[in-house]
LOKOL-182077 format. One line per field, with one value per residue (C-alpha): x negated, y negated, z negated; residue in three letters. Coordinates in pm, 1 decimal. Example, Ala and Ser with C-alpha at 12.3 -4.5 7.8 and 13.67 -1.06 7.14 Angstrom:
<rs>
X	(-1230.0_-1367.0)
Y	(450.0_106.0)
Z	(-780.0_-714.0)
residu	(ALA_SER)
</rs>
This chain:
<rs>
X	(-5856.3_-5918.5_-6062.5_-6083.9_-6410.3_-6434.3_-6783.5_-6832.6_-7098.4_-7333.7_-7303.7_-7166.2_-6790.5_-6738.1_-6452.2_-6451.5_-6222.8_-6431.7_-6263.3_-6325.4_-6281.8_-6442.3_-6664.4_-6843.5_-6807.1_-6710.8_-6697.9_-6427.3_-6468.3_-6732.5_-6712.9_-6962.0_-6994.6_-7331.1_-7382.6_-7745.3_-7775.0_-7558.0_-7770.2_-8108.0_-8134.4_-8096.8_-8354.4_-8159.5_-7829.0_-7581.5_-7312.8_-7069.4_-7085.9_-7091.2_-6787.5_-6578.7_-6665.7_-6554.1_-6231.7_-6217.2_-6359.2_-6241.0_-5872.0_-5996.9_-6283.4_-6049.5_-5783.2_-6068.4_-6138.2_-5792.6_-5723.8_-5761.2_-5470.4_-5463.8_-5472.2_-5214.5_-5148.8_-4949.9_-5268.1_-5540.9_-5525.0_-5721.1_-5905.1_-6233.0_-6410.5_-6719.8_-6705.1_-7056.7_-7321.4_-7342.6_-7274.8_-6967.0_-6775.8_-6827.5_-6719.1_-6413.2_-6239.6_-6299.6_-6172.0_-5884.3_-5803.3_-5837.7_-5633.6_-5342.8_-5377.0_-5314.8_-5022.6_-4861.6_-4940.9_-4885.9_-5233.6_-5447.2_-5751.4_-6117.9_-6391.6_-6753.4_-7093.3_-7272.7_-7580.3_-7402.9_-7244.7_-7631.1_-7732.8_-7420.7_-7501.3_-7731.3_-7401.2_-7244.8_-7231.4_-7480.8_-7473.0_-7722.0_-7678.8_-7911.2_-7942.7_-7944.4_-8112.5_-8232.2_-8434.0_-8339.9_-8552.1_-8336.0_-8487.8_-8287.1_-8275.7_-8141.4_-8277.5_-8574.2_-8453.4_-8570.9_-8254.3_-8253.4_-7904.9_-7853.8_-7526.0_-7264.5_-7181.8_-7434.6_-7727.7_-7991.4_-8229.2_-8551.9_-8736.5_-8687.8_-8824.6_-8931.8_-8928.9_-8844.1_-8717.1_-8881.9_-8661.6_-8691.9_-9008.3_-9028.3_-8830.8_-9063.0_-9339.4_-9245.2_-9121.9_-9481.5_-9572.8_-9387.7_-9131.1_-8771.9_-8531.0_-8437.6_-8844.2_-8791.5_-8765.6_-8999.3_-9264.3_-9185.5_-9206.0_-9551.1_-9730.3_-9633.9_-9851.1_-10108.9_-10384.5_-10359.0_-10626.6_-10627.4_-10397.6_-10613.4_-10782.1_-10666.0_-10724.7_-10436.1_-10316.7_-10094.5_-9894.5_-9865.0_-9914.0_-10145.1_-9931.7_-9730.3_-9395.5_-9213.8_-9144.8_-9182.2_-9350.5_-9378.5_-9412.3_-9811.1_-9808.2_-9636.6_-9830.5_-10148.4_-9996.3_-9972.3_-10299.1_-10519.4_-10306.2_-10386.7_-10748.1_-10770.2_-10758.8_-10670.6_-10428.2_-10179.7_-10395.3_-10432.0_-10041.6_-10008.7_-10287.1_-10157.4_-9816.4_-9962.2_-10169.6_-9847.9_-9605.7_-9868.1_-9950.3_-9585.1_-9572.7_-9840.1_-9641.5_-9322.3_-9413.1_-9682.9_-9406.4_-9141.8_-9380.5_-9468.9_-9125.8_-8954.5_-9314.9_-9214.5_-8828.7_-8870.5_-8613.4_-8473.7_-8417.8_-8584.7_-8354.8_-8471.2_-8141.5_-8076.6_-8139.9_-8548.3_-8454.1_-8502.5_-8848.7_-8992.6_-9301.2_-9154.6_-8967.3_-9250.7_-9504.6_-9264.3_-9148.5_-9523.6_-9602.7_-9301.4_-9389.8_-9776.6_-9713.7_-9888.9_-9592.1_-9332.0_-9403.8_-9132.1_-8919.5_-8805.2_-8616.5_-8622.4_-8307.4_-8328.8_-7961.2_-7884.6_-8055.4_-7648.8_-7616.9_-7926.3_-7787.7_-7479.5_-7176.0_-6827.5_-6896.5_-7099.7_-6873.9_-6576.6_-6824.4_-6872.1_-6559.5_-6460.0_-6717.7_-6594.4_-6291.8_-6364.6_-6551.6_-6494.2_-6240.9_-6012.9_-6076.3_-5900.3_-5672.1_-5436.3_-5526.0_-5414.7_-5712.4_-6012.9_-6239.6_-6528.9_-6830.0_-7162.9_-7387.5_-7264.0_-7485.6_-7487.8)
Y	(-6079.4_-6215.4_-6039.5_-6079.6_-5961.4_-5919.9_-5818.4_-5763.3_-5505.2_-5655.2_-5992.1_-6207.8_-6251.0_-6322.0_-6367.1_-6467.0_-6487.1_-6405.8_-6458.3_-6195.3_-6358.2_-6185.1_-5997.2_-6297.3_-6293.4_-6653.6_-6676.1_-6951.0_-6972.5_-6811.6_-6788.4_-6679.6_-6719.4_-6635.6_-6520.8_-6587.1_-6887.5_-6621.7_-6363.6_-6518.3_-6519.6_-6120.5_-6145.5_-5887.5_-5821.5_-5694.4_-5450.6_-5559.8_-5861.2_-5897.1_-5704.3_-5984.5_-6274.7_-6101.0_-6080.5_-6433.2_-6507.5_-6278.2_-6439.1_-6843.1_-6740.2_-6530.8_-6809.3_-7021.1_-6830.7_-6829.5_-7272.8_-7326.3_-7552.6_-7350.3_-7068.2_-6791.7_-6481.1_-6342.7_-6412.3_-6182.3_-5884.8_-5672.1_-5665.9_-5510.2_-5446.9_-5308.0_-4958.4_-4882.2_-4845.4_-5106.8_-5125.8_-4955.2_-5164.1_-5420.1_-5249.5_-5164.9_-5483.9_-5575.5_-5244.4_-5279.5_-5611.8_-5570.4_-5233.9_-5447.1_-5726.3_-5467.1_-5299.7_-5625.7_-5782.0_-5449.4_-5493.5_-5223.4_-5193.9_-5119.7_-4960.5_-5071.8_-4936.3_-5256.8_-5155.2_-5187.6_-5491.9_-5635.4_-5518.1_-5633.7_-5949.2_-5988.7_-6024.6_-6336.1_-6611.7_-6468.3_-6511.6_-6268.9_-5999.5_-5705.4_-5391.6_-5069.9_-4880.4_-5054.4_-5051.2_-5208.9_-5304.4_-5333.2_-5482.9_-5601.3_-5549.6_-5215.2_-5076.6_-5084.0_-4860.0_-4811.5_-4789.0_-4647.2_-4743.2_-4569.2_-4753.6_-4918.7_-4738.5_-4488.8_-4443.6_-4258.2_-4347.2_-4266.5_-4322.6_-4514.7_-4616.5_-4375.2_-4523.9_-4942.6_-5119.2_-5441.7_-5648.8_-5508.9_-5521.4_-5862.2_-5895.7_-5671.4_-5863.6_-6192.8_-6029.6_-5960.6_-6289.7_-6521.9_-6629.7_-6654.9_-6420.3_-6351.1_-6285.2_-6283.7_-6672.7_-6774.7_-6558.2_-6686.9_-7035.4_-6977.3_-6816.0_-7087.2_-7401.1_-7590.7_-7471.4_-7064.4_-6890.5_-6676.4_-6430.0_-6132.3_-6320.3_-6071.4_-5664.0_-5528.4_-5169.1_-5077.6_-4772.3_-4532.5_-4762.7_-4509.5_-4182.4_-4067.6_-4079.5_-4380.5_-4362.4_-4663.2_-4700.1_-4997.8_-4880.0_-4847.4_-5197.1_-5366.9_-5166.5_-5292.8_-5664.5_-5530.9_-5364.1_-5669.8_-5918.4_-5738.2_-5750.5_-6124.1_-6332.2_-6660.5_-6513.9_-6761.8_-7011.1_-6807.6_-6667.5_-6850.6_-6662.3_-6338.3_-6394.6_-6478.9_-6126.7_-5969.8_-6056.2_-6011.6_-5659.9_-5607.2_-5746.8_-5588.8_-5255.8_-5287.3_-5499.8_-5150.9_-4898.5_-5095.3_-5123.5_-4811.8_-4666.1_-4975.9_-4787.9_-4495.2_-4460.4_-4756.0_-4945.4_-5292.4_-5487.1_-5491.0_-5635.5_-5773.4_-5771.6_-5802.5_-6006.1_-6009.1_-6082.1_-6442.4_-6434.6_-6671.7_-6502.2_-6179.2_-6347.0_-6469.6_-6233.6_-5943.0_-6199.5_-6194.2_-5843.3_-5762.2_-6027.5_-5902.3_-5494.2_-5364.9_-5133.5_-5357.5_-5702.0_-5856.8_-5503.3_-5583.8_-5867.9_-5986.2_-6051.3_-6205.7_-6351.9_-6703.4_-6754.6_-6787.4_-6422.8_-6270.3_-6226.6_-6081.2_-6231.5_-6129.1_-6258.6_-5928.8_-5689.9_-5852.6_-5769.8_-5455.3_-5361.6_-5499.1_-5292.2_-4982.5_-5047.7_-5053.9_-4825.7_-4553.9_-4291.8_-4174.3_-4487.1_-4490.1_-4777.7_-4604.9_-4848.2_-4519.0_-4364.6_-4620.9_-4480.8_-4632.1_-4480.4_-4628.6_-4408.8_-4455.6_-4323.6_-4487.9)
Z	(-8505.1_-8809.4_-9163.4_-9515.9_-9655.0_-10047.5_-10180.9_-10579.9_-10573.7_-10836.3_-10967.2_-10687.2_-10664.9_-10291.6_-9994.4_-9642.2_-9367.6_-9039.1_-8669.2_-8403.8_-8039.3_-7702.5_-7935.4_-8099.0_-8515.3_-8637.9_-8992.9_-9090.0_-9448.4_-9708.3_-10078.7_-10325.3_-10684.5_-10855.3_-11192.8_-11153.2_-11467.6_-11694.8_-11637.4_-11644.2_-12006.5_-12004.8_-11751.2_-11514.1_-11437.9_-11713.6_-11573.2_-11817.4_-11791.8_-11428.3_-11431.0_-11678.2_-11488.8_-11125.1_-11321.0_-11381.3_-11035.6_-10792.0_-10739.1_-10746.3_-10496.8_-10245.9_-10279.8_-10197.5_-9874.9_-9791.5_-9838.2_-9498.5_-9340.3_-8996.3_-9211.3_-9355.3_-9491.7_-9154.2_-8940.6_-9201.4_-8957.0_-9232.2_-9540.6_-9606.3_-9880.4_-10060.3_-10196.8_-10243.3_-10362.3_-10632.3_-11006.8_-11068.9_-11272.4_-11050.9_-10772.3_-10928.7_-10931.6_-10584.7_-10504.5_-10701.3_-10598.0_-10234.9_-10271.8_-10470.8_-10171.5_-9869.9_-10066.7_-10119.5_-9771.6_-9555.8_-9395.6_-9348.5_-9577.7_-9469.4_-9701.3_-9659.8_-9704.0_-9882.0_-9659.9_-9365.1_-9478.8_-9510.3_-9103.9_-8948.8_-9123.8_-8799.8_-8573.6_-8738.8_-8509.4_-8293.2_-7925.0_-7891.4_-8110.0_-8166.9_-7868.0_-7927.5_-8034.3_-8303.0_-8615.7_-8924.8_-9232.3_-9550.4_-9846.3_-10113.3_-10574.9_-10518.3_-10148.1_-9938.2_-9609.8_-9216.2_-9066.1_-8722.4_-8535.5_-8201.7_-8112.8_-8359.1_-8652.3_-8588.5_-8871.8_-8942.2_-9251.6_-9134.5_-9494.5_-9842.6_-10131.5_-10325.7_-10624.7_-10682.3_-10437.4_-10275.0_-10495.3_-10802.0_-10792.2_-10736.6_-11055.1_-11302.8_-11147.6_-11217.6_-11572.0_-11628.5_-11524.7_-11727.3_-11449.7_-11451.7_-11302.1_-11036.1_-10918.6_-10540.6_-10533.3_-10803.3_-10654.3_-10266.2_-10458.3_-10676.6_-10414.7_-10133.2_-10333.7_-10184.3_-10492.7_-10392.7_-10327.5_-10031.7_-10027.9_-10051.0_-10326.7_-10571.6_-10481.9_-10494.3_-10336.0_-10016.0_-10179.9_-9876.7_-9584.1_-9406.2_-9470.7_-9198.3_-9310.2_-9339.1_-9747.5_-9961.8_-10290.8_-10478.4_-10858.4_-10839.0_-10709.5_-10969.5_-11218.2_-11052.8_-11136.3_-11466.6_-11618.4_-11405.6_-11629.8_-11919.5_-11838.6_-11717.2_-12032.0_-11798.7_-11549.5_-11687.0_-11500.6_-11192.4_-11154.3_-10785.4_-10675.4_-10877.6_-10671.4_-10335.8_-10355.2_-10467.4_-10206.0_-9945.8_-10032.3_-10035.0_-9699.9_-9541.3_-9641.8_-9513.0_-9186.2_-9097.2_-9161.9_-8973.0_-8656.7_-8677.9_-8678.3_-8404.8_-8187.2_-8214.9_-8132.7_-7835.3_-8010.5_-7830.4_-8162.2_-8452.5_-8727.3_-9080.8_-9373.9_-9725.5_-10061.2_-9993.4_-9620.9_-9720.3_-9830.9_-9543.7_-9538.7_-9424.9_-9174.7_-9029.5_-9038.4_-8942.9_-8685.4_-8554.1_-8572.3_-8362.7_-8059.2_-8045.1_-8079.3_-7724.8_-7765.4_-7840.2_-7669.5_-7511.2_-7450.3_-7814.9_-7998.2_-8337.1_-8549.5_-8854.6_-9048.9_-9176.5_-9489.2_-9626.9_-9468.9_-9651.1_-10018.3_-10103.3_-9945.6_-9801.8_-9414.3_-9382.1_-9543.3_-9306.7_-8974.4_-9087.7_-9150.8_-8802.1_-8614.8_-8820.6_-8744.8_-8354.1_-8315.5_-8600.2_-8516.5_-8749.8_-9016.0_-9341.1_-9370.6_-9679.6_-9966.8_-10182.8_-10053.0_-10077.9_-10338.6_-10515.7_-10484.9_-10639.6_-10488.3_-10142.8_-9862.0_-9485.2)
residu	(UNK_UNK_UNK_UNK_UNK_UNK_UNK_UNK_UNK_UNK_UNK_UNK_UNK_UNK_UNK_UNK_UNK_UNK_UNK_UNK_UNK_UNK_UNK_UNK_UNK_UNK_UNK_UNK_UNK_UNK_UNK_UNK_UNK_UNK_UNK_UNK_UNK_UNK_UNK_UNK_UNK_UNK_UNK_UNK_UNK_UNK_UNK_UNK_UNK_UNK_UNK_UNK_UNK_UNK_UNK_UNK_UNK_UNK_UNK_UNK_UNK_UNK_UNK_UNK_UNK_UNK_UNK_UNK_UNK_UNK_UNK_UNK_UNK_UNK_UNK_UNK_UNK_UNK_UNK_UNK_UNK_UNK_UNK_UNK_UNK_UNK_UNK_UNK_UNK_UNK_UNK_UNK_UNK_UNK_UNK_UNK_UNK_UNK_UNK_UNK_UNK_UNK_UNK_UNK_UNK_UNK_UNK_UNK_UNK_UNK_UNK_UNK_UNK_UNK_UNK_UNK_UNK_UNK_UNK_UNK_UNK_UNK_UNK_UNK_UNK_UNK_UNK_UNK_UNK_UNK_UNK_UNK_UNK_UNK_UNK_UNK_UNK_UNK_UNK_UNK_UNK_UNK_UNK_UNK_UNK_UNK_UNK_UNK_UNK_UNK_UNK_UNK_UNK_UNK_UNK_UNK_UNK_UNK_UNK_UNK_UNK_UNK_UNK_UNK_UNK_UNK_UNK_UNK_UNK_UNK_UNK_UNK_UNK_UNK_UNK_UNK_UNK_UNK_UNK_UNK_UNK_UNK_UNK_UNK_UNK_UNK_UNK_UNK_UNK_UNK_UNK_UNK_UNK_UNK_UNK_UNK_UNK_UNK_UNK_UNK_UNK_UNK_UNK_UNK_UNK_UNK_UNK_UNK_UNK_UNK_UNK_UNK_UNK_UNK_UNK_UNK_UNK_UNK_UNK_UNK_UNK_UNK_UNK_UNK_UNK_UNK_UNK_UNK_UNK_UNK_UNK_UNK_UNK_UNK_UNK_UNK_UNK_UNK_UNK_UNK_UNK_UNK_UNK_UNK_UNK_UNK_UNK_UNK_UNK_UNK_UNK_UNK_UNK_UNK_UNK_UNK_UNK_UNK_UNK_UNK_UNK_UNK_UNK_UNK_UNK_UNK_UNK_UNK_UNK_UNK_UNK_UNK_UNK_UNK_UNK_UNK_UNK_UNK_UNK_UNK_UNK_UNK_UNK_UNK_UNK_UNK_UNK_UNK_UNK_UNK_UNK_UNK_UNK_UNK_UNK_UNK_UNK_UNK_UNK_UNK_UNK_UNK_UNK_UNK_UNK_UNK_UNK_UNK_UNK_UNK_UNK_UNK_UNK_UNK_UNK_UNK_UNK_UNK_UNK_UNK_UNK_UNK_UNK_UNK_UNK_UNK_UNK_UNK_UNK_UNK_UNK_UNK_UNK_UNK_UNK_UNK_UNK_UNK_UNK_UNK_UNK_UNK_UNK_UNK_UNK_UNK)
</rs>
C-alpha cells in the first residue's frame, strides 16, 4: 500500500509518498518547503501569507513527491491529508488540493488530525515501534499534550497546556531576548555553548510541576524571563545563561508530568513528538528519566522520531492516515465530505 501525505497546516508546504509492507512504514519520498526566512522578519508566522506561498508551493512540492521513476499515479492507493487544527487558511489549500486530487484520480481520501500526524511520526521506519498502551508527550508552536493511547487510534488527552504552549514560548522568549525566530533552535543553540553557566544558574520557576493534575503552564515562565531582563542591566551579556535556565526549567516540567503520568497508567512506551521534539536536551533527559523510573525501568521503552520526522512534514500525516484507515471503522473516504476544521480535537 502506498500513500500520499499532504500537510499545510501552518507554514510548511509538504508531500510524501510512504510504502506500507508487512506492517513496517517506509517513507519513499518527503517534501517540505519552509517559509521560515519569509517569516522571520515578522518574527512569527503570518496567516496570510503562509497561505499565498502554499499556493505557489503546494503543486511543485507534491509533483516533487510524486518524480520517482518506479513511481505512478495508478500505484498511490490513497491520499491523506491534514484537516486540523492549524491556521485555517492554510489548511484550506491542502484540503482543497488533496480533495481536487482524489476526485480526479478516483482514490479515496483520508482526513488527519495534525496531532496524530506528529505521534505516528514514531512508526516511520521503525522496526520496533511503540506498545501499547502508551503515553505520548506532544510539544510543538501550537500544543503541549499527554497523550495516553490504549491501542491504535485510541486517545485520551490526559492534560494540556493551559495557557502557551512549549513552543511558543520558546518563541516570546527568545523575542524578549534579542534572538531570531523561530526561538526553539536559537535557544537549544545559545544555551548549548561552552561559556554557560550552570543551568540552574538563573532562578527561574516550575509553573505547576508539583500539582496533581497533569496541566501545563508556561506563561509565568516566560514572564519570569521577562521582568529579570528588565531588572539586569547586562543580561545582553549573560543571554546563554538566561537560555540555559530557560529551557531547563521548561524541561524539568514536562519530563515530571510525563513520568508521572507513563507511572501511573503502567504504560509500555513512552513516546516524545512534535516541532520541540527536536530539542536534544529533551531527548535526552526525558530519555534518562524514563530508563531510571523504579516504576518504569526496563518494563517501558522510549520512542523518540527522526529529527526529519519532528517538525511538520507529510510522512506523518501519510502514517496516520494509514493506521486510521486500518483500524478506524466506518472512515470517510468521500472527498465531498472532508471538512476543515482548525480547532480539531484528537
Amino acid at each position: 500500500m502506498r500513500i500520499l501525505g499532504i500537510e499545510t497546516s501552518c507554514d510548511e508546504t509538504a508531500a510524501s509518498i510512504v510504502e506500507i509492507k508487512n506492517g513496517k512504514l517506509k517513507v519513499i519520498s518527503n517534501v517540505v518547503s519552509s517559509q521560515i526566512k519569509i517569516h522571520r522578519k515578522y518574527g512569527g508566522v503570518v496567516p496570510e501569507v503562509a497561505a499565498r506561498n502554499h499556493i505557489k508551493n503546494i503543486i511543485p512540492v507534491i509533483d516533487k513527491a510524486l518524480a520517482l521513476p518506479s513511481l505512478s499515479i495508478k500505484e498511490v492507493d490513497a491520499i491523506a491529508v491534514t484537516q486540523g487544527p492549524g491556521l485555517i487558511c492554510a489548511l484550506l489549500i491542502g484540503t482543497e488540493t488533496a480533495k481536487t486530487l482524489a476526485y480526479s484520480w478516483n482514490k479515496p481520501i483520508i482526513g488527519v488530525n495534525h496531532i496524530t500526524g506528529h505521534i505516528y511520526s514514531n512508526w516511520l521506519e521503525n522496526n520496533n515501534p511503540p506498545q501499547f498502551p502508551a503515553l505520548a508527550l506532544v510539544v510543538s508552536g501550537g500544543h503541549t499534550e499527554l497523550v495516553l493511547m490504549k491501542d491504535y487510534c485510541n486517545f485520551k488527552i490526559l492534560g494540556q497546556t493551559r495557557d502557551d504552549a512549549v513552543g511558543e514560548a520558546f518563541d516570546k522568549v527568545a523575542k524578549i531576548l534579542g534572538l531570531s525566530y523561530p526561538g526553539g533552535p536559537e535557544i537549544s543553540k545559545q544555551a548549548s555553548r561552552k561559556d554557560v553557566a550552570l543551568p540552574h544558574f538563573i532562578k527561574m520557576p516550575r509553573p505547576m510541576i508539583n500539582d496533581k493534575n497533569f496541566e501545563f503552564s508556561f506563561s509565568g515562565l516566560k514572564t519570569s524571563v521577562l521582568y529579570q531582563t528588565q531588572k539586569d542591566k547586562n543580561y545582553k551579556e549573560r543571554i546563554p545563561d538566561y537560555c540555559a535556565s530557560f529551557q531547563q526549567a521548561v524541561i524539568d516540567v514536562l519530563i515530571k508530568k510525563t513520568i508521572k503520568a507513563a507511572e501511573k497508567y503502567k504504560v509500555k512506551s513512552v513516546i516524545l513528538a512534535g516541532g520541540v521534539a527536536a530539542n536534544k536536551e529533551l531527548r535526552k533527559q526525558l530519555g534518562e528519566a524514563v530508563k531510571t523510573s523504579r516504576a518504569l525501568g526496563t518494563k517501558a521503552s522510549y520512542h523518540i522520531p527522526d529529527l526529519k520526522y519532528t517538525t511538520d512534514n507529510a510522512a506523518m500525516i501519510a502514517a496516520a492516515g494509514y493506521f486510521m484507515n486500518k483500524y478506524k471503522k466506518n472512515i470517510n473516504t468521500d472527498w465531498a465530505k472532508i471538512k476543515v476544521d482548525c480547532n480539531l480535537s484528537l
